[in-house]
Steps between C-alpha positions, in 0.01 A plus 500: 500500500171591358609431086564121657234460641271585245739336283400174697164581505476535118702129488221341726198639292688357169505179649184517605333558210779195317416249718101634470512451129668166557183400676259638290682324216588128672096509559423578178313201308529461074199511351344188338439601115173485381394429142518794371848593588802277388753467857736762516892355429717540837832353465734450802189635759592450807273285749335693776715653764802542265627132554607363175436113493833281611667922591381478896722816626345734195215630706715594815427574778150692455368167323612291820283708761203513239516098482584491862181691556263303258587184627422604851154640374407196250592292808296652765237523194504104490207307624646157674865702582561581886838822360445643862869353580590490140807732413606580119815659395613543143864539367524524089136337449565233736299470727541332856222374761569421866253486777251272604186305376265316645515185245680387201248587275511867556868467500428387155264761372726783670777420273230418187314900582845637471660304247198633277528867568690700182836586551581195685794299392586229737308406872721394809212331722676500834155498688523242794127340562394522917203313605295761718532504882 
């Protein structure tokens, strides 16, 4: 039993250190070009996390929990947006909202934050708007 489990063991590191250089990578920004150096030819890059434009299911599932994550964070980063009972899931770059707001208007920016983020093909703005008690 001990060749599997370091068998397994050496599996989990690998994927570790994939879906680590995934990150590293999605975060990654191009640099502007200045004067002095013409812009380097890239043809066919790939937008950040690994979602080709109009291709939602390239990134898989790795891509979905980092856009599920930043939407949560750019949301809760949001002056004017209540995302205490704001839930996001993702599903091929789709992402869905359910939950509660207080008012239309931050039902409104919700979807706008998220819509925004990269990555993000298509918002499904299920939030319901409840007056306070």
């Amino acid at each position: 039993m001990y060749p599997l489990q370091c068998a397994l063991r050496a599996g989990l590191a690998g994927l570790c250190v994939v879906l680590g250089a995934q990150v590293a990578l999605s975060q990654s920004r191009p640099r502007t070009a200045s004067a002095e150096s013409p812009p380097i030819a890239r043809p066919n890059q790939l937008p950040p996390h690994n979602l080709a434009a109009g291709n939602p299911g390239y990134g898989g599932e790795a891509s979905d929990t980092f856009i599920t994550a930043h939407a949560k964070a750019a949301l809760m980063a949001t002056d004017g947006v209540n995302s205490s009972d704001v839930h996001v899931t993702t599903q091929r770059g789709a992402v869905t909202l359910t939950g509660t707001v207080p008012d239309e208007a931050q039902r409104d920016k919700a979807e706008s934050v998220v819509h925004d983020l990269d990555g993000v093909v298509y918002v499904t703005n299920d939030l319901k708007v409840s007056k306070p008690q």
